[in-house]
C-alpha positions as CSV (number, residue, x, y, z in Angstrom):
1,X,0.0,0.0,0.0
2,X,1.2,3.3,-1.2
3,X,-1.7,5.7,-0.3
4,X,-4.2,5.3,1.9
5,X,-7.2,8.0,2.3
6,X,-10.2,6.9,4.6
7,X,-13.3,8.8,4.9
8,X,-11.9,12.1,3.9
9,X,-13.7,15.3,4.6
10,X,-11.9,18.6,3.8
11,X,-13.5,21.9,3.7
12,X,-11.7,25.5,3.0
13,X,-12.0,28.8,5.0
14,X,-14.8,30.4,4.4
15,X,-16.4,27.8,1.8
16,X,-20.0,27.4,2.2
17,X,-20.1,23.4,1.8
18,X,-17.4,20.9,2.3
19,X,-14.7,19.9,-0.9
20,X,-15.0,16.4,-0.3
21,X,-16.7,14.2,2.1
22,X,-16.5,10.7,2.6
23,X,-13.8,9.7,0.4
24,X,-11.5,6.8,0.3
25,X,-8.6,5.6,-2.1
26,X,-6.0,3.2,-1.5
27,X,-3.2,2.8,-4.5
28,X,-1.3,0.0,-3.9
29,X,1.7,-0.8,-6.1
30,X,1.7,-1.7,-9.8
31,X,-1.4,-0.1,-10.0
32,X,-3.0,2.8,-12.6
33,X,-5.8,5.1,-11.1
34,X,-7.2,7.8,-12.3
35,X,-9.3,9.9,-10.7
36,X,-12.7,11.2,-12.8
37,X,-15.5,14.0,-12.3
38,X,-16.7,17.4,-13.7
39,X,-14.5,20.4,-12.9
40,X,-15.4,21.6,-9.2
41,X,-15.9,17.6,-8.0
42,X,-13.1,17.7,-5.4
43,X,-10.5,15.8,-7.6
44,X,-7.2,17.9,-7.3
45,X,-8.3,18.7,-3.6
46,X,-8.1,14.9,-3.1
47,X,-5.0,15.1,-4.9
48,X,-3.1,17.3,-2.4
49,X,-4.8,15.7,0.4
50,X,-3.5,12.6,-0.5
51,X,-0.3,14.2,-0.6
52,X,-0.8,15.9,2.9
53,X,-1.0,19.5,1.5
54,X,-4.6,20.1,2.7
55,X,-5.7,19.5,6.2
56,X,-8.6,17.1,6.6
57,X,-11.6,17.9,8.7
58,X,-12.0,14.5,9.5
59,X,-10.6,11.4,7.5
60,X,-7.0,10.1,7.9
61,X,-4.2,9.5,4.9
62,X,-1.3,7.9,5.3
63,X,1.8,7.5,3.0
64,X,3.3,4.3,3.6
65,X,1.5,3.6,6.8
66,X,2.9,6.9,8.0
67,X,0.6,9.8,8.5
68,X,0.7,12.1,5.2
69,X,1.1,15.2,7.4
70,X,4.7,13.9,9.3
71,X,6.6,13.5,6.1
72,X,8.9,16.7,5.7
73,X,8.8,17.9,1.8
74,X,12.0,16.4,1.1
75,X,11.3,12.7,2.9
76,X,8.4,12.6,0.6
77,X,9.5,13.8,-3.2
78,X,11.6,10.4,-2.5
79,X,8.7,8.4,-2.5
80,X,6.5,10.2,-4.7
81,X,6.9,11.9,-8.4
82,X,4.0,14.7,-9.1
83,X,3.7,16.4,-12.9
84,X,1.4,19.3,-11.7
85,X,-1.1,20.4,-14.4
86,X,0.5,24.1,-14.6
87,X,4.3,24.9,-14.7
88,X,6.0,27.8,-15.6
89,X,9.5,27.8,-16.8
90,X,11.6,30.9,-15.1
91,X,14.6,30.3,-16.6
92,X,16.2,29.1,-19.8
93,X,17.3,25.5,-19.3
94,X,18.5,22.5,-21.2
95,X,16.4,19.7,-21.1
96,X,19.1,17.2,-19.6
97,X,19.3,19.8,-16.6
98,X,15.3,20.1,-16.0
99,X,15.9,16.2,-15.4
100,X,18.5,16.6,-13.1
101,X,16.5,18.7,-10.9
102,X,14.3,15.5,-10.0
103,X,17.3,14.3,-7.6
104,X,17.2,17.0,-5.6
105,X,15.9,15.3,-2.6
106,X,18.7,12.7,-2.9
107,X,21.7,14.7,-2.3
108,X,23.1,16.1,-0.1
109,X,23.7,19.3,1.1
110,X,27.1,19.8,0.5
111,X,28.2,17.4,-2.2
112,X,27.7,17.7,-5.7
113,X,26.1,15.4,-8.6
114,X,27.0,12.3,-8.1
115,X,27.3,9.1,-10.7
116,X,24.0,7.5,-9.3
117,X,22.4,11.0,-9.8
118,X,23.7,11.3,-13.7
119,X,22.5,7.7,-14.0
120,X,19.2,8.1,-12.6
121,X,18.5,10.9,-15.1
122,X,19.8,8.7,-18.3
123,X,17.7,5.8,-17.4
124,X,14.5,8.4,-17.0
125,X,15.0,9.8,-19.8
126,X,15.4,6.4,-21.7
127,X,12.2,5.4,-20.1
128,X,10.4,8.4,-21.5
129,X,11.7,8.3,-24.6
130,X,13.5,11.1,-24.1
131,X,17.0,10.9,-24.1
132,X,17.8,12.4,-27.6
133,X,16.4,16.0,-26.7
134,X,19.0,16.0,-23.4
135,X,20.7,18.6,-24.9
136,X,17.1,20.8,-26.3
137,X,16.4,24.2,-25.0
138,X,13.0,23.9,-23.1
139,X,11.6,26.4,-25.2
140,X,12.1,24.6,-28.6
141,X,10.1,21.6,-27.4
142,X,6.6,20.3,-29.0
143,X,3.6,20.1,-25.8
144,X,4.3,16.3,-26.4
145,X,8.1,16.4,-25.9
146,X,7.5,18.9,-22.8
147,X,5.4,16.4,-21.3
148,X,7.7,13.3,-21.6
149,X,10.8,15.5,-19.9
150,X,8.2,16.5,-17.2
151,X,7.7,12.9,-16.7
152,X,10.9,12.2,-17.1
153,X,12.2,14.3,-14.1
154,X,9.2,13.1,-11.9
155,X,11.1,9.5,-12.7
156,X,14.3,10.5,-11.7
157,X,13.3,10.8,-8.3
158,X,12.7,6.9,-8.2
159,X,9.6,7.1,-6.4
160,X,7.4,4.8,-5.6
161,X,3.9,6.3,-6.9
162,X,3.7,9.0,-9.8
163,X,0.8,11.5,-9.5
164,X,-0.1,13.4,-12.4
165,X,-3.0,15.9,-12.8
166,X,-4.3,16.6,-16.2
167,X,-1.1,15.5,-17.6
168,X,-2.7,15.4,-21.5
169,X,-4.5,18.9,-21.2
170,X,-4.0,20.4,-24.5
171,X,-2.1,17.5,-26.3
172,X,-3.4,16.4,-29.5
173,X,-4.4,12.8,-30.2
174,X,-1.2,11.2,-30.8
175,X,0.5,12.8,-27.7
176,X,-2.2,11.8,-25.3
177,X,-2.2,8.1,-26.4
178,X,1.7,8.4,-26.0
179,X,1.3,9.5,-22.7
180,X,-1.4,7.2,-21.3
181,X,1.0,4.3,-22.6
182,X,3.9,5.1,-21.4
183,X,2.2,5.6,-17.5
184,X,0.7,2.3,-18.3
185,X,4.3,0.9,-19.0
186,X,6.1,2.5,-16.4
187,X,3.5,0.5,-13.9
188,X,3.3,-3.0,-15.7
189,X,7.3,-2.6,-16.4
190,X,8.4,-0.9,-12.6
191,X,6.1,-2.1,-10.7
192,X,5.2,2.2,-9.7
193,X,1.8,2.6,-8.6
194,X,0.1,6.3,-10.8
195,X,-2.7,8.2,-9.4
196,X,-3.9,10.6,-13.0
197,X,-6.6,12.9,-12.5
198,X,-8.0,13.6,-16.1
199,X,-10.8,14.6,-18.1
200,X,-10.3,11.9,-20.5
201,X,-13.1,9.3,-19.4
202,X,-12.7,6.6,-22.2
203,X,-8.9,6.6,-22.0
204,X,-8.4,6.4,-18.3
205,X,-11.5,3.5,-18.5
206,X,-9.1,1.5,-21.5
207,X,-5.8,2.1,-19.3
208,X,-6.1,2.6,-15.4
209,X,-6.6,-0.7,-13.4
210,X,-9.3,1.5,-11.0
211,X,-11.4,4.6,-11.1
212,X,-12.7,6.7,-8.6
213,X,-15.9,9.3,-9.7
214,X,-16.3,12.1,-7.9
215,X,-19.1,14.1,-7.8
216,X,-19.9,17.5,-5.9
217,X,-17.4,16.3,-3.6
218,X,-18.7,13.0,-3.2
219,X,-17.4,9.7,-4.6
220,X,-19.9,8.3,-7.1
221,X,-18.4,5.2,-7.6
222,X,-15.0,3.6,-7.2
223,X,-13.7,0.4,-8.5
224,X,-12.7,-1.2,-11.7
225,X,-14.3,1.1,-14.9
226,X,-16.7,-1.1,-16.0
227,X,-18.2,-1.3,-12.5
228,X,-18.2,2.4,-12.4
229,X,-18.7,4.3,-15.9
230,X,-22.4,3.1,-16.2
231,X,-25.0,4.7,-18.2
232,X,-27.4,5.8,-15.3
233,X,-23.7,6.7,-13.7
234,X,-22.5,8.2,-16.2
235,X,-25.4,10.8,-16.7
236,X,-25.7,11.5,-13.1
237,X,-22.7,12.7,-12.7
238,X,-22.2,14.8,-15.6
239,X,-25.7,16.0,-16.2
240,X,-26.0,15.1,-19.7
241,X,-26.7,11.7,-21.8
242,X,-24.5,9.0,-22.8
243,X,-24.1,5.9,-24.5
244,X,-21.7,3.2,-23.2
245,X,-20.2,0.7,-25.5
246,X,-17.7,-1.8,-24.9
247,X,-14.5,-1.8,-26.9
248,X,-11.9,-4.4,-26.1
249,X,-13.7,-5.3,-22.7
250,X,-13.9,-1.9,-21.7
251,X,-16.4,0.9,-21.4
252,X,-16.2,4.0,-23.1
253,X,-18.9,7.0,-23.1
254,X,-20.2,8.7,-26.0
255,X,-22.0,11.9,-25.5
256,X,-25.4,12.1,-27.0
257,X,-26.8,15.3,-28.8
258,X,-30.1,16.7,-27.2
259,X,-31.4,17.7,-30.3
260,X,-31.0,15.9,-33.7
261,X,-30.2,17.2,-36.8
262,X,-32.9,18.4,-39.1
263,X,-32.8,15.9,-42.3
């Protein structure tokens, strides 16, 4: 067990309802899940939870069996890898030294780069696919390419769990199925467990192991996707009508049109 949130409640200052209440997740090892729901649902404040940067009303999360809240910053970027949804980058950097900066919990105050350090960052950036654009500018990168060297230096902190939020936002087709497969290989081939949150219903049900819907806060359903992405579900959740069909044992939602065109 990697995570472990149990009937989470949060609520912010001031807010007039709670952000989540009665949520539970556990991510074990060698497993994908992705965290679904309309924007507003609660998903990235179950995110940082999980990751002990929100307070909990009531609930507990642990982090290895430990409490979330007692690992210092540093204790914990060794265990986990995050790709945040927004970054911006300050200053003008090669991509091989972006990489690099994913071992910074592992040395040590006063010593330098080591050969375990350079070594890490090769065999992320072999892993992503990456390691011919070491020596690019950040700025002369596709979305795509960005994306892989973000992964890339989440991997060279060796963690244990990878969490990613909205890690395909504005990436075309091929780059999105580039990026769902290569999370999916870094778990079957690593044995890391990934917590995604995304938007992208019928790709996280074709790739992640488990899904957890959340709704208003709430979890709507949690569990393998084809226990969870239902019809009646489906359009619960996000207030408009679906189909589901199966393709290659696993659900994926089509959106239906309230009005049909005119012949």
């Amino acid at each position: 067990m990697i995570v472990a949130v149990r009937d989470l409640t949060c609520r912010y200052a001031g807010a007039p309802r709670d952000a989540l209440l009665g949520v539970s997740l556990e991510v074990r090892s060698g497993e994908f899940h992705a965290l679904l729901g309309p924007n507003g649902s609660g998903k990235t404040t179950l995110l940082r939870a999980a990751l002990g940067l929100v307070a909990p009303v009531q609930g507990r999360v642990e982090i290895l069996a430990r409490p979330a809240g007692d690992w210092s910053r540093r204790d914990l970027a060794r265990v986990v890898g995050v790709v945040p949804q927004r970054e911006e980058s300050l200053f003008p950097q090669r991509v091989h030294e972006t990489v690099l900066l994913g071992r910074y919990p592992h040395l040590s105050l006063f010593g330098g780069v080591r050969a375990a350090d350079r070594a890490a960052v090769e065999r992320a950036l072999v892993a992503c696919d990456a390691l011919d654009l070491a020596d690019r500018w950040l700025w002369t990168l596709s979305g795509g390419e960005y994306q892989r060297v973000r992964l890339a230096r989440a991997l060279a902190q060796e963690p244990k769990l990878l969490v990613l939020d909205e890690p395909t936002a504005s990436l075309d087709l091929r780059h999105e199925m580039e990026l769902f497969e290569l999370v999916r290989a870094l778990v079957d081939g690593q044995g890391l467990a990934a917590l995604m949150i995304t938007h992208h219903v019928n790709l996280a049900a074709r790739f992640a192991d488990r899904v957890l819907l959340l709704a208003e806060g709430r979890p709507a359903g949690a569990g393998s996707p084809g226990d969870v992405l239902t019809r009646e579900t489906a359009e619960r959740v996000f207030a408009w009508p679906v189909s589901i069909a199966p393709f290659e044992g696993r659900p994926q939602m089509i959106p239906l049109r309230l009005r049909k065109e005119a012949p």
